[in-house]
C-alpha positions in Angstrom: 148.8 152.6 90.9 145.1 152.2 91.4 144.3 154.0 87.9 146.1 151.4 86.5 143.8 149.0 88.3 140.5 150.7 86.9 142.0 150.4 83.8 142.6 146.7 83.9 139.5 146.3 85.2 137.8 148.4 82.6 139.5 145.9 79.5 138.0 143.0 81.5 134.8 144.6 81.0 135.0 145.9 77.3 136.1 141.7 76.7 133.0 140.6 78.2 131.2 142.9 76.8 132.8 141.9 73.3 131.7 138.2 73.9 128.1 138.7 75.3 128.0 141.0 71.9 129.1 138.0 70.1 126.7 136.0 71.9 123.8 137.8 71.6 123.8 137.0 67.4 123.1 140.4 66.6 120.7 141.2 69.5 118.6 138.0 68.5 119.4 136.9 72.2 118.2 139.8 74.0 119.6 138.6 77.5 123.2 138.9 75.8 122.5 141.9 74.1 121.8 143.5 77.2 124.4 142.3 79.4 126.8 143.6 76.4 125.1 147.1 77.0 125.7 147.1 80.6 129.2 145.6 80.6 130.7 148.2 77.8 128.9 150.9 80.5 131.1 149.8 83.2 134.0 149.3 81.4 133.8 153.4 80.5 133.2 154.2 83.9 135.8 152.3 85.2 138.2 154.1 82.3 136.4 157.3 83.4 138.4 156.4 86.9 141.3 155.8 85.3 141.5 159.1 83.2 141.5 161.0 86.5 145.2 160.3 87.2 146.5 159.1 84.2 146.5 161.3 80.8 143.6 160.7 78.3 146.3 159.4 75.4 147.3 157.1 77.4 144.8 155.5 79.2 142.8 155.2 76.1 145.4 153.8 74.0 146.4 151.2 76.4 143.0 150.8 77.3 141.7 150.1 73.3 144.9 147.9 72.5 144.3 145.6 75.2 140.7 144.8 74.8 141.6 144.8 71.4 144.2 142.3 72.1 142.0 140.6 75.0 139.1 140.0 72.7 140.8 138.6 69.6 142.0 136.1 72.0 138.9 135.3 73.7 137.0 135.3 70.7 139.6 132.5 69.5 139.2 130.4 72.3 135.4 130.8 72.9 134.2 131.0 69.3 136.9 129.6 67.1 137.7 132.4 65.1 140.6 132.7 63.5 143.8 134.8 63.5 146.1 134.7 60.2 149.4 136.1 60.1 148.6 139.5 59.2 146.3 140.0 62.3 149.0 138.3 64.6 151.6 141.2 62.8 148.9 144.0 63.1 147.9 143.2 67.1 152.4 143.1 67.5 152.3 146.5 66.0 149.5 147.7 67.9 151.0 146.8 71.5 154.8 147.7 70.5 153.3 151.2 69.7 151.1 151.4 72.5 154.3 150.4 74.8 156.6 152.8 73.3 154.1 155.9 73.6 154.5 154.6 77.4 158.0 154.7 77.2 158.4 158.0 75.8 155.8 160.3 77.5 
């Protein structure tokens, strides 16, 4: 169970890392830039945690679909960016198949 929890923790960290990318404009705010840096560090240590009980494959996948997932959303919200159809359809796919690789290993 606590894996799971450095893996949570991990995709809240890849996210924020994701928006102070976003916010740093292409490392014209350095402040950003380097709180991006430090944040995408933690997030792999945390998944570094989380790989110790739970199988590579999985942790990753689950890991990468849900920041994924997160930061599309939080980019929407923060930023305004937009999601059409197709990226709504290609996230749906992306978490069924993470969910089912669950399911069957």
């Amino acid at each position: 169970m606590i894996y799971w929890l450095f893996i949570s923790g991990s995709v809240v960290t890849d996210i924020a890392a994701n928006v102070f990318l976003e916010k740093s404009q292409g490392f014209r705010r350095k402040r950003f830039g380097f709180l991006a840096i430090a944040f995408i560090m933690l997030a792999f240590g945390l998944l570094s945690f989380a790989v110790q009980g739970i199988p590579l494959f999985i942790a990753y996948a689950v890991w990468g679909a849900l920041s994924i997932s997160g930061t599309a959303l939080a980019t929407l919200v923060l930023f305004g960016h937009t999601l059409n159809w197709i990226s709504c359809l290609g996230l749906g796919i992306l978490i069924l198949s993470i969910v089912t690789m669950q399911v069957v290993s």
